[in-house]
C-alpha positions as CSV (number, residue, x, y, z in Angstrom):
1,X,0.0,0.0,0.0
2,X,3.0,2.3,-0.8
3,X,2.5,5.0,-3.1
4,X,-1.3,6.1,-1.9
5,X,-2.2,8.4,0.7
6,X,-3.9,7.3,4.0
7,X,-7.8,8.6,4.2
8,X,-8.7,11.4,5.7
9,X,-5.3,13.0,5.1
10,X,-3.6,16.0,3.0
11,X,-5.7,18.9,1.8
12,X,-8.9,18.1,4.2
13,X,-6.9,18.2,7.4
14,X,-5.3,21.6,6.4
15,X,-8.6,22.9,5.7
16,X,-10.2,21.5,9.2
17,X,-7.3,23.2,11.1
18,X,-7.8,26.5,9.4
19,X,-11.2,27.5,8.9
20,X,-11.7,27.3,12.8
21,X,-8.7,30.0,13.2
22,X,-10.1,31.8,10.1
23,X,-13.8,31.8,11.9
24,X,-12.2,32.8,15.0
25,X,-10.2,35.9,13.9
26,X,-13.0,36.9,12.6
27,X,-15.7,36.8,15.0
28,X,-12.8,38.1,17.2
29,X,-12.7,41.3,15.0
30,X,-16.2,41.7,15.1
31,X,-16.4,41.6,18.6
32,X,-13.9,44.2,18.8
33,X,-15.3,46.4,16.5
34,X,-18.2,46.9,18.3
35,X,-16.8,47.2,21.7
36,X,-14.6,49.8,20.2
37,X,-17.7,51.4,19.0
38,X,-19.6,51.0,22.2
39,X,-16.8,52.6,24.1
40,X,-16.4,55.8,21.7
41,X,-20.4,56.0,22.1
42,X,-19.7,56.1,26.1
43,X,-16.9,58.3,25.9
44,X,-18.7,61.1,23.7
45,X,-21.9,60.4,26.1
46,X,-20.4,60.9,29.6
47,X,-18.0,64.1,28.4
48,X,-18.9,66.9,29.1
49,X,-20.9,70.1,26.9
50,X,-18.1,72.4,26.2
51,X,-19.7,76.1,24.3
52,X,-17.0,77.4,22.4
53,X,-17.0,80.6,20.1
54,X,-15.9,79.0,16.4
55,X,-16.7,79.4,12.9
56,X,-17.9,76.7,11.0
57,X,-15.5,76.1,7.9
58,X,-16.7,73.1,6.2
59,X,-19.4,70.3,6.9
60,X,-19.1,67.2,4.7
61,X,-21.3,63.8,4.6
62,X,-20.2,60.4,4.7
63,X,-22.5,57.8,3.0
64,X,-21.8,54.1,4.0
65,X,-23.8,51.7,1.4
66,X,-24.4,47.9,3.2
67,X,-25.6,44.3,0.9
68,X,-26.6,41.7,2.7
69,X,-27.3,38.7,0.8
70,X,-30.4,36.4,2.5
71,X,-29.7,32.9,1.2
72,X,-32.9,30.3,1.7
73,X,-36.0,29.3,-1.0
74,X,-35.5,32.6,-2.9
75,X,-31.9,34.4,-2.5
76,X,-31.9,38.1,-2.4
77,X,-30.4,41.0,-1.6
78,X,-30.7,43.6,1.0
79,X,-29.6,46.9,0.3
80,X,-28.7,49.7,3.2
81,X,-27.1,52.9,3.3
82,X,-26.6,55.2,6.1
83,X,-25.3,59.2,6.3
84,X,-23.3,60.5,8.7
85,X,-22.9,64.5,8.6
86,X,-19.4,65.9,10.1
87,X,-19.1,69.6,10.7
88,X,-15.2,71.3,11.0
89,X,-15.0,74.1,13.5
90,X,-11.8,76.6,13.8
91,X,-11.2,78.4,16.8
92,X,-9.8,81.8,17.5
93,X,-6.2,80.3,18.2
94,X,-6.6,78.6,14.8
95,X,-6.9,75.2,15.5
96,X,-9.6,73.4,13.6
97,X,-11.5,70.1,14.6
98,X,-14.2,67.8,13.1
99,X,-17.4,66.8,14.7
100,X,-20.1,63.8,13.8
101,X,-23.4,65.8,13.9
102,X,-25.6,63.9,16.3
103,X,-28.5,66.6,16.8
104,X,-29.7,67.2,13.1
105,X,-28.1,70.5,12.9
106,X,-26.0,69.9,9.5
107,X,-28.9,71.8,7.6
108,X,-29.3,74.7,9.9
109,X,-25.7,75.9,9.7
110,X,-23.5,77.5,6.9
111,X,-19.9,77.5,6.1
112,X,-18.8,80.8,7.3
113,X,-21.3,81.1,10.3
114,X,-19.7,82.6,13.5
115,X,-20.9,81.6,16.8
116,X,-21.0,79.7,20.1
117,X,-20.7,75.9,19.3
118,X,-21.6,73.5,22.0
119,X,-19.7,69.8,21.5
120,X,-19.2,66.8,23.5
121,X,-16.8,64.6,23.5
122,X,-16.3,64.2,19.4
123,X,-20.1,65.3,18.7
124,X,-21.5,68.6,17.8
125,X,-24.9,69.2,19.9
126,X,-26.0,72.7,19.0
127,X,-24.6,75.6,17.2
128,X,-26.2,79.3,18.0
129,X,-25.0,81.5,15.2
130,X,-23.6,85.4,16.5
131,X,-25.9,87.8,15.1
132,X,-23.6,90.8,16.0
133,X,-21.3,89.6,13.2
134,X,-21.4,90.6,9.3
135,X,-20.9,88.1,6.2
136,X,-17.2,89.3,6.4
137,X,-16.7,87.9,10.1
138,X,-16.3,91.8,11.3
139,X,-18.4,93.0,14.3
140,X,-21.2,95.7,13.9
């Protein structure tokens, strides 16, 4: 019986040895992902509401597009998207900094508007525009 491989050997033992790891890193990266995920959520959530005077400089959105594929009698598709809408803010000492819009206010405000923003953590939660300043950013 020289010459021919023994059952049950080769290629199928490879494979029975590394899906398992495979299925494990993965489910391991899930996992983390959304404890990562939970724990910004916390962070931002339990910081506290800081009002500082800015000018909005940019706002930009972020559209994620998700397929999930249902197998069973009939296979289909599943199609979701999701928007998330950032807003920058730059300070008087120049520094600028993004924020994830979590209040709905991404239509209200303009590039350009000068006033008191109030943020949390990495979240912008309300921005009340100065009236006492003119389209040019000068005081009346």
């Amino acid at each position: 019986m020289s010459g021919f491989p023994s059952p049950g050997g080769g290629g199928f033992e490879f494979m029975s040895t590394l899906f398992p790891i495979f299925f494990i890193i993965v489910l391991g990266l899930i996992i983390f992902s959304i404890i990562r995920s939970g724990a910004r959520y916390v962070s931002n959530a339990s910081s506290p509401r800081k009002s500082i005077y800015a000018t909005i400089i940019s706002k930009r959105m972020d559209v994620q597009n998700h397929a999930h594929t249902h197998a069973g009698d009939n296979m289909h598709t599943t199609h979701s998207s999701r928007t998330y809408y950032y807003i920058t803010l730059q300070f008087d000492n120049g520094e600028r900094k993004e924020y994830l819009d979590v209040k709905n206010i991404y239509g209200l405000v303009a590039e350009g508007d000068i006033g008191y923003a109030a943020t949390q953590g990495d979240w912008i939660v309300a921005f009340e525009r100065d009236m006492q300043v003119s389209p040019g950013g000068s005081r009346f």
